[in-house]
C-alpha positions in Angstrom: 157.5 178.8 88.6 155.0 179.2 91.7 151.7 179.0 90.0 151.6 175.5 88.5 147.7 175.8 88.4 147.4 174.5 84.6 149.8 171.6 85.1 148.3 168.5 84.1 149.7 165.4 84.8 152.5 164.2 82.0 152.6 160.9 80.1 155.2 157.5 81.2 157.8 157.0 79.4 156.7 156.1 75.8 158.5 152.8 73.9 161.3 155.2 71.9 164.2 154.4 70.1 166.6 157.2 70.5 170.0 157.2 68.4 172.9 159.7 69.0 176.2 159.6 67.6 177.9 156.7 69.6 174.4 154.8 71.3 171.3 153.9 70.5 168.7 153.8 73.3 166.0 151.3 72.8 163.2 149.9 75.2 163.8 146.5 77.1 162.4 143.5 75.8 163.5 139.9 77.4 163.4 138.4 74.7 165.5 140.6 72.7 168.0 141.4 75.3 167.9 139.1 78.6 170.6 137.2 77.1 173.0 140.0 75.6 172.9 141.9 78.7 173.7 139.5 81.0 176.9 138.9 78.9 177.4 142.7 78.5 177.4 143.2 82.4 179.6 140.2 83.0 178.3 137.0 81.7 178.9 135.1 85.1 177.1 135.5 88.3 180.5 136.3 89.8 180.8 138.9 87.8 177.2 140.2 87.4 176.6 140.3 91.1 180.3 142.1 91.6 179.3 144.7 89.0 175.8 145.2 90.7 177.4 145.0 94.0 175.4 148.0 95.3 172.5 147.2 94.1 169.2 146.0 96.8 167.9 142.9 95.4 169.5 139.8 96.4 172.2 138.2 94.2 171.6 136.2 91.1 172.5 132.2 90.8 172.4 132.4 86.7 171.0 133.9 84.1 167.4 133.3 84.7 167.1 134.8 87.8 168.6 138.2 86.3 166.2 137.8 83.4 163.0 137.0 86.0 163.7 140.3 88.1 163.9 142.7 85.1 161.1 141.0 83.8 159.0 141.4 86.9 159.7 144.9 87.3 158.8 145.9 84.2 155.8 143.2 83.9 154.4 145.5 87.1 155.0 148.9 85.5 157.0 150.4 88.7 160.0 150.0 85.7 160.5 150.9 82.5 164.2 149.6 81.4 166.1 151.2 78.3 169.1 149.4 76.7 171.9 150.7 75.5 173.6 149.4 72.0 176.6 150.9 70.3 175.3 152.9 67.6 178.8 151.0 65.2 177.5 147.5 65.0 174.8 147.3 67.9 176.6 145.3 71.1 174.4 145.7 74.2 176.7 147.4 76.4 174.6 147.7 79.3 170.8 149.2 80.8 169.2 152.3 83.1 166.2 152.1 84.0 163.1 154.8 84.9 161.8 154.3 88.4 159.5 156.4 90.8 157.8 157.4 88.3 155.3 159.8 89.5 153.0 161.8 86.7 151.0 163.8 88.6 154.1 165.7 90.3 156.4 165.2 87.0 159.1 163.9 88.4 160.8 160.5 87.8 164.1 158.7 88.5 166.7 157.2 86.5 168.2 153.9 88.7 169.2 150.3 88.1 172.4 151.7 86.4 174.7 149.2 84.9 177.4 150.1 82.7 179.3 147.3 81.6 182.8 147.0 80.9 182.5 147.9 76.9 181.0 151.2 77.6 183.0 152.6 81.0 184.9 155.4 80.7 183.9 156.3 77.0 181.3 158.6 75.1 178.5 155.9 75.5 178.5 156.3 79.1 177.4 159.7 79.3 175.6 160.1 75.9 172.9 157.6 77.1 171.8 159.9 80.2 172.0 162.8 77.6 169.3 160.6 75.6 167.6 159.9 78.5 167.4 162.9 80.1 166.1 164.4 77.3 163.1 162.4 76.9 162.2 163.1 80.4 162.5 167.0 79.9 162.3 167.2 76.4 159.6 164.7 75.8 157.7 164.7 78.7 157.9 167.9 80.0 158.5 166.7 83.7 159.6 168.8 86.4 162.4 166.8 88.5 164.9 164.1 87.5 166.0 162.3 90.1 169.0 159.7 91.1 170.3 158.1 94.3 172.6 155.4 95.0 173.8 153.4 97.6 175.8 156.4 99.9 179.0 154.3 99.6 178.7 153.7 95.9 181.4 156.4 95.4 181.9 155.6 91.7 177.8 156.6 91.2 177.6 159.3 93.0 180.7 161.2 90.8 178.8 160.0 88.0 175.7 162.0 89.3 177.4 165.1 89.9 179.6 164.8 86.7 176.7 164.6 84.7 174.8 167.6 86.0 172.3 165.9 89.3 172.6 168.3 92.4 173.2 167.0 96.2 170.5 166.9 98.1 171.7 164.8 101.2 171.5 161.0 102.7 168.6 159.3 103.7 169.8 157.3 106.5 168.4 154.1 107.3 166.8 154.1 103.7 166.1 150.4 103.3 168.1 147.1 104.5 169.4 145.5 101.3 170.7 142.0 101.5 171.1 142.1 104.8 173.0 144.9 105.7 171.6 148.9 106.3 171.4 151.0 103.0 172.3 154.8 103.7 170.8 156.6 100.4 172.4 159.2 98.6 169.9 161.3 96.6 170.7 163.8 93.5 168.4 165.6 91.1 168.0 168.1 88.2 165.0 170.4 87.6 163.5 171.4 84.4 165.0 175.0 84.6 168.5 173.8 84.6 167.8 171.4 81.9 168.7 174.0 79.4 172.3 174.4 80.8 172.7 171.2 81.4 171.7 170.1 78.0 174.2 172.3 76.2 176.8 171.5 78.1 176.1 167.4 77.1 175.9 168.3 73.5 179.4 170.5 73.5 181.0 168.0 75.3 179.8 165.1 72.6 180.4 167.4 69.6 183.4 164.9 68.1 185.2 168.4 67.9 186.1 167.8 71.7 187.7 164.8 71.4 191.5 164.5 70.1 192.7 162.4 67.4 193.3 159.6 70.1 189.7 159.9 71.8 190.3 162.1 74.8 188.1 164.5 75.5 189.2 168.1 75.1 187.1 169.6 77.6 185.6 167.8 80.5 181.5 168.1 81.1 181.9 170.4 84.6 184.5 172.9 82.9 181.7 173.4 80.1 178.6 174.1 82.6 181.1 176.0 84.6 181.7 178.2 81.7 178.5 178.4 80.9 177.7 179.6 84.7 176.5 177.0 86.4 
């Protein structure tokens, strides 16, 4: 829409629960989840810092250093975290986070992505961007959701697409991250798609699409291709 002369600036991200049929989505607090996410996304610093490989900030010695940065980037409101428990018997299974968030021009980013190992590759892993997706549009009422990854983080950037964000190109030289250049990859979704995009998520979720042994029936893209877009 070109005249956008009544559009008044829209509200943060408010401190929601949101439950769907596999996940619940629930605002970070360290003192509630500092210590189940770090085992959810590995429970080692090996295997934290492998799984957050692409992330920029440097690498984490323990526990306590994980639990200071979230805590610091929430504490200075450029974050606001959500974490992920399976809606069965409520394991932490892993985090996103809104970044960039920018009310006067409604838009705002999903980053800080971490999946861990008990919600790859199942219906918690793309019901949670559903739910939070949602609350940006839905909710919110902003204009552009945004994601971008590291531009040789080939895993997130099939996630992107798979789940409905648009191309838009690589910012090269975006930032040096521990020590080395960070090309940026950078995705999106506007509020008119939204629509589209939000059907397809809740046909693909429906329990109908998924056999008696939990494979999907029809995959996300076949459903927004049928759909048109």
């Amino acid at each position: 829409m070109s005249d956008l002369s009544a559009f008044a600036p829209r509200l943060r991200p408010q401190p929601v629960h949101q439950r769907g049929l596999y996940v619940t989505v629930e605002p970070y607090e360290e003192g509630s989840h500092g210590a189940a996410l770090w085992e959810a996304l590995g429970g080692s610093a090996e295997a934290v810092n492998g799984l957050l490989r692409f992330f920029p900030q440097p690498d984490f010695s323990g526990p306590a250093d994980f639990y200071a940065w979230l805590d610091q980037q929430n504490a200075s409101g450029n974050w606001v975290t959500r974490v992920f428990r399976t809606a069965g018997d409520g394991t932490v299974v892993g985090m996103a986070s809104y970044m960039r968030i920018d009310e006067n021009n409604g838009s705002i980013e999903v980053g800080a992505v971490a999946h861990g190992p008990a919600m790859q590759r199942s219906p918690i892993a793309t019901e949670v961007h559903y739910l939070m997706a949602r609350h940006v549009f839905d909710d919110l009422g902003y204009r552009r959701y945004e994601w971008k990854c590291h531009s040789e983080n080939a895993p997130s950037r099939a996630s992107a697409e798979r789940l409905g964000f648009s191309f838009e190109g690589i910012f090269r030289n975006h930032m040096v991250a521990k020590g080395k250049n960070r090309d940026t990859a950078w995705f999106s979704m506007i509020d008119c798609e939204w629509p589209t995009i939000r059907a397809a998520f809740e046909a693909w979720l429906a329990p109908a699409n998924f056999d008696a042994d939990g494979r999907q029936v029809r995959d996300l893209r076949a459903i927004r291709r049928a759909s048109g877009q």
